[in-house]
N, CA, C and O atoms as CSV, one atom per row, in Angstrom:
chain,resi,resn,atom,element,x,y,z
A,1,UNK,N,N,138.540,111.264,130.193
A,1,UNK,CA,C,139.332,111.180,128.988
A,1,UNK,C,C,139.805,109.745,128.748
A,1,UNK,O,O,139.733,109.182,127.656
A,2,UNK,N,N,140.250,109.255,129.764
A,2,UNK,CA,C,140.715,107.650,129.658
A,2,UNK,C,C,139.476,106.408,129.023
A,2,UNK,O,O,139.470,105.564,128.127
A,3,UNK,N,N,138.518,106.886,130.064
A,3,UNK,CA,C,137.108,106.259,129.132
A,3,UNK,C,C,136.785,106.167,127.471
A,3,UNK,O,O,136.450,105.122,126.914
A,4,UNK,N,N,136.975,107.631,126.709
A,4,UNK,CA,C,136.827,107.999,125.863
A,4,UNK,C,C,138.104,107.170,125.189
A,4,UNK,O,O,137.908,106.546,124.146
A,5,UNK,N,N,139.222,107.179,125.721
A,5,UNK,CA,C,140.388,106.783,124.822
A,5,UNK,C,C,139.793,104.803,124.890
A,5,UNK,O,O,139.355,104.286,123.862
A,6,UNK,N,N,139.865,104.256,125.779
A,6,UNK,CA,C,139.394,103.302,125.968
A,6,UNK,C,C,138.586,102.813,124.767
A,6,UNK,O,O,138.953,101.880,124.052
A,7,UNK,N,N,137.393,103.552,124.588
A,7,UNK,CA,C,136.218,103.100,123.573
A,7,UNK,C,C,136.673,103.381,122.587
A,7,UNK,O,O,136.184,102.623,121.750
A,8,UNK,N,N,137.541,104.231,122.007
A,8,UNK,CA,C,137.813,104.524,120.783
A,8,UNK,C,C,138.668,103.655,120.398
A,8,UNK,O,O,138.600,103.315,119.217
A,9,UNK,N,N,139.778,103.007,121.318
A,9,UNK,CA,C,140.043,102.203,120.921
A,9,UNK,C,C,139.588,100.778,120.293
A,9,UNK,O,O,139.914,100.232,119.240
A,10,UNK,N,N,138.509,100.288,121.575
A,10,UNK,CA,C,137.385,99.261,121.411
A,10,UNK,C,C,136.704,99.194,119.892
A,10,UNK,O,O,136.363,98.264,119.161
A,11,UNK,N,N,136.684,100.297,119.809
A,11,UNK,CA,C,135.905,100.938,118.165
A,11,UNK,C,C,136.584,100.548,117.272
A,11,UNK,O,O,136.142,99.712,116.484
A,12,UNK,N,N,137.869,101.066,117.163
A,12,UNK,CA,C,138.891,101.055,116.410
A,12,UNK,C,C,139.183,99.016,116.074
A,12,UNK,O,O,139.141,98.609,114.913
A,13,UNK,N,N,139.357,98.364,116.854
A,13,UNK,CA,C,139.192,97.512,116.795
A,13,UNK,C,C,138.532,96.673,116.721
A,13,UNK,O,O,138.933,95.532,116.493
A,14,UNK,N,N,136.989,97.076,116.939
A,14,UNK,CA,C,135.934,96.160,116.292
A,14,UNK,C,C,135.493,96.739,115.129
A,14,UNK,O,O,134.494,96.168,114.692
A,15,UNK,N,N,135.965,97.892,114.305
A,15,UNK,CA,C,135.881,97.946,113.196
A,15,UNK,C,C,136.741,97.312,112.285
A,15,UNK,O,O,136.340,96.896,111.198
A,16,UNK,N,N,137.985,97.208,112.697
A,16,UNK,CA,C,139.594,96.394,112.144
A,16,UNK,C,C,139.037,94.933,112.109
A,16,UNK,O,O,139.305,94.217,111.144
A,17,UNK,N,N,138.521,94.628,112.803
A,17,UNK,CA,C,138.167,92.937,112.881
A,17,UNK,C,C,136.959,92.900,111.825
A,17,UNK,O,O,137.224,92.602,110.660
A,18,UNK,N,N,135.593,93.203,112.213
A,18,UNK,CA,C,134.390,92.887,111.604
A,18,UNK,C,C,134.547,93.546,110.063
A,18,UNK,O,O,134.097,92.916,109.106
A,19,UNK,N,N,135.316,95.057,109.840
A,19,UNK,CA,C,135.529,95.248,108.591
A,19,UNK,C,C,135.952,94.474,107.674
A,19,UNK,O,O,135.485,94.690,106.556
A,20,UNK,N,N,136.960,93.328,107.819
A,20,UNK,CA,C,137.633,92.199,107.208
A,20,UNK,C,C,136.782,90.779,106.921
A,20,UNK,O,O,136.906,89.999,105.977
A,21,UNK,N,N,135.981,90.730,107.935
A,21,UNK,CA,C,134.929,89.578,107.593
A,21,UNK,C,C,134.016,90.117,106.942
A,21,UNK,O,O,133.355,91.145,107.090
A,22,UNK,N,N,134.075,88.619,105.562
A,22,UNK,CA,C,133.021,88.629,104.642
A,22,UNK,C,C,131.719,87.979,105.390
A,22,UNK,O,O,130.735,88.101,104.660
A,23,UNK,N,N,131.453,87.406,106.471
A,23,UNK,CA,C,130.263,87.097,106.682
A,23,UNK,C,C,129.531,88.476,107.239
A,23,UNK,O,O,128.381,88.279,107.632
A,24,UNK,N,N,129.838,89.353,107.302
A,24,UNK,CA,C,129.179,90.675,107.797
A,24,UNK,C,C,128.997,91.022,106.858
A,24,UNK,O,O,127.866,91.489,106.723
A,25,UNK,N,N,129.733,91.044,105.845
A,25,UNK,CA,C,129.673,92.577,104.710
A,25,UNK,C,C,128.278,91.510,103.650
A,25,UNK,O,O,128.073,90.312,103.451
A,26,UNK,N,N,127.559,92.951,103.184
A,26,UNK,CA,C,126.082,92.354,102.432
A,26,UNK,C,C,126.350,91.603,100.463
A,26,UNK,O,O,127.115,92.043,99.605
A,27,UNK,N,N,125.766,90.880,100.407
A,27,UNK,CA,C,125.997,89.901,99.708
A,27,UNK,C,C,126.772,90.948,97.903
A,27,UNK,O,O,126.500,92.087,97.524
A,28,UNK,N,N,127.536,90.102,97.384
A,28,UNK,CA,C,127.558,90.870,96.068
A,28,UNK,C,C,126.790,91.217,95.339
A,28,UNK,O,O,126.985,92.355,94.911
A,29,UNK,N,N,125.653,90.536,94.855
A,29,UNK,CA,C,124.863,90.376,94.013
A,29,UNK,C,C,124.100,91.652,94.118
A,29,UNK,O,O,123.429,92.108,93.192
A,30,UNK,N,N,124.245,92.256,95.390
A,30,UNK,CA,C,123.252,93.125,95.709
A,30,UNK,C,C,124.120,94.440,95.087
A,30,UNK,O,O,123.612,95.474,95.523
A,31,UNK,N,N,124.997,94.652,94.415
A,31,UNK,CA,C,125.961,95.593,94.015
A,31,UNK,C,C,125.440,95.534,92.317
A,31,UNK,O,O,125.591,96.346,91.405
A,32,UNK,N,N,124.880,94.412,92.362
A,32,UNK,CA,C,124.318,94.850,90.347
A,32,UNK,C,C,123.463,95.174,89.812
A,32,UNK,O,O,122.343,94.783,90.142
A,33,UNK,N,N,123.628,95.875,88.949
A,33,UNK,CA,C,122.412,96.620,88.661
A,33,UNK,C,C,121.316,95.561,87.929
A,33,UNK,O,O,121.475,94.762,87.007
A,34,UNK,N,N,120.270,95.866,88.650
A,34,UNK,CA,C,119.043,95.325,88.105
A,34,UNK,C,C,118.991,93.605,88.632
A,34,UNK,O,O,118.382,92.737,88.006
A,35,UNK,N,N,119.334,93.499,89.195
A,35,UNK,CA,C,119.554,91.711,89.937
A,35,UNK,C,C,118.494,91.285,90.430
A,35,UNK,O,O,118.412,90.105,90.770
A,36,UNK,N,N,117.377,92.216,90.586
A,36,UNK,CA,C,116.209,91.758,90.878
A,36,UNK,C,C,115.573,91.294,89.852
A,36,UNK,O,O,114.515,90.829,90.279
A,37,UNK,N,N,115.656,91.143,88.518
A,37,UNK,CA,C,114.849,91.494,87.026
A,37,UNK,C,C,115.496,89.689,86.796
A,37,UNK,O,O,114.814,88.878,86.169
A,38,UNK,N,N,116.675,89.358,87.323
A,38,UNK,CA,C,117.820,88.312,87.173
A,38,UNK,C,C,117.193,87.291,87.779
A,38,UNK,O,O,116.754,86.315,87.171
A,39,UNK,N,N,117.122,87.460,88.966
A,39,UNK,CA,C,116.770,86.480,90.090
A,39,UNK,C,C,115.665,85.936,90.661
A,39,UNK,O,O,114.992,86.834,91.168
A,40,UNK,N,N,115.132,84.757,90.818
A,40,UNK,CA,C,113.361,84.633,91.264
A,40,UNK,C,C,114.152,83.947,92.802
A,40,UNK,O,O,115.240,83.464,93.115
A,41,UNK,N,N,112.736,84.291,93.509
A,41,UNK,CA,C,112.709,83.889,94.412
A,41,UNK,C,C,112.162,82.915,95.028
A,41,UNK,O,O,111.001,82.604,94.759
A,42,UNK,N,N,112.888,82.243,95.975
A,42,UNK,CA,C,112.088,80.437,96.640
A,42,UNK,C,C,111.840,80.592,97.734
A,42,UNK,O,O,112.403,81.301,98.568
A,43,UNK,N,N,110.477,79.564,97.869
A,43,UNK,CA,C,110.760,79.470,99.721
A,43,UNK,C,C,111.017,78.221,99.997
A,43,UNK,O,O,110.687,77.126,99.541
A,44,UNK,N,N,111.977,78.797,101.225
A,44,UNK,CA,C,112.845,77.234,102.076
A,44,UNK,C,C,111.763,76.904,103.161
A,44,UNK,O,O,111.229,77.945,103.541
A,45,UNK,N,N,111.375,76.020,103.650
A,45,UNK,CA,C,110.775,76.116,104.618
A,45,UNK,C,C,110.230,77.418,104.893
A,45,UNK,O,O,109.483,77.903,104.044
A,46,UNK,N,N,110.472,78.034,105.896
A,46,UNK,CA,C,109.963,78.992,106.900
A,46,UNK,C,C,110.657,80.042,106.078
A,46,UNK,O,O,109.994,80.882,106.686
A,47,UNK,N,N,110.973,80.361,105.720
A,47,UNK,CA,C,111.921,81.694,104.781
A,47,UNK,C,C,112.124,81.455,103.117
A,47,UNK,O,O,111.969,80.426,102.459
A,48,UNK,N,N,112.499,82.704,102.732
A,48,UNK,CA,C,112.231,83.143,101.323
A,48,UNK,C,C,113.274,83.555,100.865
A,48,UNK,O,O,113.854,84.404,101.541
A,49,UNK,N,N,113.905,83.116,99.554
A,49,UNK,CA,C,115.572,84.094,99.616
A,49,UNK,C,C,115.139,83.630,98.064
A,49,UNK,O,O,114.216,82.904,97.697
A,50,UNK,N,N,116.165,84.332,97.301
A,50,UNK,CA,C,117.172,84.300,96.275
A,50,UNK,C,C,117.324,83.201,95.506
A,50,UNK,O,O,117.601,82.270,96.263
A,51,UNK,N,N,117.287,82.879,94.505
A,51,UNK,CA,C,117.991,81.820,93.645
A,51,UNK,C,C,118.084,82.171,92.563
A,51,UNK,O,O,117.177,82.909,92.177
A,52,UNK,N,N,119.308,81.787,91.466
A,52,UNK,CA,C,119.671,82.017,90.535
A,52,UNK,C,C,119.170,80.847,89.400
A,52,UNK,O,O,119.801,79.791,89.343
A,53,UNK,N,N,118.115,81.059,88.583
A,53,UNK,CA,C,117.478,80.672,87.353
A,53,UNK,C,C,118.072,80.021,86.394
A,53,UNK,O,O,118.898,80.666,85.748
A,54,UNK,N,N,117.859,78.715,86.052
A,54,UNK,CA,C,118.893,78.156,84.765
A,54,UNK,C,C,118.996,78.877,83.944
A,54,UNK,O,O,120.141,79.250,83.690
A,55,UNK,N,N,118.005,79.352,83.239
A,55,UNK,CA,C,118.167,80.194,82.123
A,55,UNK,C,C,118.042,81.864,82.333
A,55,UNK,O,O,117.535,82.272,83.378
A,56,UNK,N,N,118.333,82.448,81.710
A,56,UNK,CA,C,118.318,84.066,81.727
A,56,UNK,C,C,117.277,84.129,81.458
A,56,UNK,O,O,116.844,83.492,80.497
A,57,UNK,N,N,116.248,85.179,82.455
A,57,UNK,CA,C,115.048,85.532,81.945
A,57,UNK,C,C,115.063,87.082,80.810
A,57,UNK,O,O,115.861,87.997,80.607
A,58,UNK,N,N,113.943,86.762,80.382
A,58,UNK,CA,C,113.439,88.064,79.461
A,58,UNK,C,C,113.907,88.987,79.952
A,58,UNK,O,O,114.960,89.331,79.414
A,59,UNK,N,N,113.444,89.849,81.150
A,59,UNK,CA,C,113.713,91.143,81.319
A,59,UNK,C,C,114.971,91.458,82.145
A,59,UNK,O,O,115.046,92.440,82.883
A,60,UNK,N,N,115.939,90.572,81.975
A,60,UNK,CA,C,117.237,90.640,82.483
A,60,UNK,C,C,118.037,90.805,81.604
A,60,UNK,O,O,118.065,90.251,80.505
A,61,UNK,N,N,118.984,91.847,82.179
A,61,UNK,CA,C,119.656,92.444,80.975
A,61,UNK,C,C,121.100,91.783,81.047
A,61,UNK,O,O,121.798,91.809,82.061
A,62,UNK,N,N,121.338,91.390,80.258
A,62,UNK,CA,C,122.782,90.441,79.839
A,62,UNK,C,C,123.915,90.707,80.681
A,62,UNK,O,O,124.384,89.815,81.388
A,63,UNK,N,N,124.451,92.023,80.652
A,63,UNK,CA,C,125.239,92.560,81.425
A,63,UNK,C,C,125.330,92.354,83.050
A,63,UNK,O,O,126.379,92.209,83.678
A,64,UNK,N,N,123.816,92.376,83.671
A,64,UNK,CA,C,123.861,92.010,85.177
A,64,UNK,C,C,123.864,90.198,84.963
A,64,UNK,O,O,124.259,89.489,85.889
A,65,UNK,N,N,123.456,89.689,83.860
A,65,UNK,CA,C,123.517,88.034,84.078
A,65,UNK,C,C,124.970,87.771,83.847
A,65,UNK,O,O,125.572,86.771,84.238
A,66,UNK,N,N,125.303,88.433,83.398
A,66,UNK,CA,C,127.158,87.883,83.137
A,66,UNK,C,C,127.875,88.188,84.587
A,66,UNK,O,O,128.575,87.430,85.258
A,67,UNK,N,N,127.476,89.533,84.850
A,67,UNK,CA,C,128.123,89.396,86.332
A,67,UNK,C,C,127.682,88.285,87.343
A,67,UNK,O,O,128.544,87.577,87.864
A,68,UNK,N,N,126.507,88.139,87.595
A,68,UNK,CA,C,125.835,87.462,88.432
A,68,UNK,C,C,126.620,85.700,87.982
A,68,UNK,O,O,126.904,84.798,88.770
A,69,UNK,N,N,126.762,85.720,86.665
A,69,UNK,CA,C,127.314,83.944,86.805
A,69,UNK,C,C,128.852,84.160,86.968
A,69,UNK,O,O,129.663,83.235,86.922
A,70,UNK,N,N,129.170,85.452,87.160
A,70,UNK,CA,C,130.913,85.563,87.575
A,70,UNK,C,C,131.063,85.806,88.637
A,70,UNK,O,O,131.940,86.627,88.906
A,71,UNK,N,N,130.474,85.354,89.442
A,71,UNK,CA,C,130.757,85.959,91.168
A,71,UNK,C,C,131.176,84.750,91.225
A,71,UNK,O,O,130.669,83.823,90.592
A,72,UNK,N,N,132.568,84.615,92.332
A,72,UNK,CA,C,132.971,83.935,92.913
A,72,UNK,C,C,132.163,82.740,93.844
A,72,UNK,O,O,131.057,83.010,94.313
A,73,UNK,N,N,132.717,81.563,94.050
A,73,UNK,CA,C,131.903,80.230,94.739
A,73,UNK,C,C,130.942,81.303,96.412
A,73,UNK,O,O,129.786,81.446,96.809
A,74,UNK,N,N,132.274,81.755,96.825
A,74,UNK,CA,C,131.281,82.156,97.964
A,74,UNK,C,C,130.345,83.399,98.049
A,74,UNK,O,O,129.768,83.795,99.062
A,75,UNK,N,N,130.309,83.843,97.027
A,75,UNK,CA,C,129.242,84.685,96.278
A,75,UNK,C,C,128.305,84.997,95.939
A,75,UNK,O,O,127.472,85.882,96.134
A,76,UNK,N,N,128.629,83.386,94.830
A,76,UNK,CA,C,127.347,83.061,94.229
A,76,UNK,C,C,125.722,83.139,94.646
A,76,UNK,O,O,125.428,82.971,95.830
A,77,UNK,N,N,125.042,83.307,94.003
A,77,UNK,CA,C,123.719,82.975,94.244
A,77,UNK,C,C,123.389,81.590,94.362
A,77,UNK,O,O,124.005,80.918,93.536
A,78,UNK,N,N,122.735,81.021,95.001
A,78,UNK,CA,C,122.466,79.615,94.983
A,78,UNK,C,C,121.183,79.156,93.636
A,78,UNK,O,O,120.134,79.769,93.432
A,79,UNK,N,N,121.607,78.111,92.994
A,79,UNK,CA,C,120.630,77.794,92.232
A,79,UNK,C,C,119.054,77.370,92.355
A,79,UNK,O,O,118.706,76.630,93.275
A,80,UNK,N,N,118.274,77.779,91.560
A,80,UNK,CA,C,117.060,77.575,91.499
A,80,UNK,C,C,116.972,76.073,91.774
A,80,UNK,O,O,117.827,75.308,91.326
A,81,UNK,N,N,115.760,75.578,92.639
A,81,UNK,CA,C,115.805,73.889,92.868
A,81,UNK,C,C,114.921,73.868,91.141
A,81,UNK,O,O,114.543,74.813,90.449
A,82,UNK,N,N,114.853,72.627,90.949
A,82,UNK,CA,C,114.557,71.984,89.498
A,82,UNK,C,C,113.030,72.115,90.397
A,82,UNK,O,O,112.859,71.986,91.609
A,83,UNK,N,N,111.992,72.430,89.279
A,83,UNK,CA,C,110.727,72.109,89.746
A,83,UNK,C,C,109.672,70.943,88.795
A,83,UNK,O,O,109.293,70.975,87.624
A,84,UNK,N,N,109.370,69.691,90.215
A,84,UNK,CA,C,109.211,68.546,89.645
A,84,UNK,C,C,107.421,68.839,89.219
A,84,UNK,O,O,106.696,69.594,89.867
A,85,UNK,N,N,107.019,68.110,88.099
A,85,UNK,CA,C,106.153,68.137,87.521
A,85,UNK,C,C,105.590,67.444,88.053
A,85,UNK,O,O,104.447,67.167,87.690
């Protein structure tokens, strides 16, 4: 029983801690509807992520682009790099 109380506690408290950090919890953007239709994707080196497009594309619907440019700094999507000609 002491074991059991033990871990639950352990639990209890690494949920109290990690629940509160934003570097755990999954990005906002991923909460809007249609953000894929919004967003193109880059590759960095060795990996592939996300970037947010100067302009609004066609099949993005206004409503997810207004949210998407209202997310907070640590939020945000990172911008599309400029692509040199």
């Amino acid at each position: 029983m002491f074991k059991y109380s033990l871990f639950l506690s352990f639990a209890l408290l690494f949920v109290a801690v990690v629940g509160e950090n934003s570097a755990v919890a999954p990005p906002k953007y991923l909460e809007i509807k249609n953000f894929k239709q919004c967003l193109t994707t880059q590759k960095f080196d060795t990996w592939e992520g996300w970037c947010m497009p100067a302009l609004k594309p066609e099949t993005c619907p206004a409503e997810s682009w207004e949210q998407l440019n209202a997310l907070d700094e640590n939020d945000k999507v990172p911008p599309c790099p400029m692509v040199k000609n």
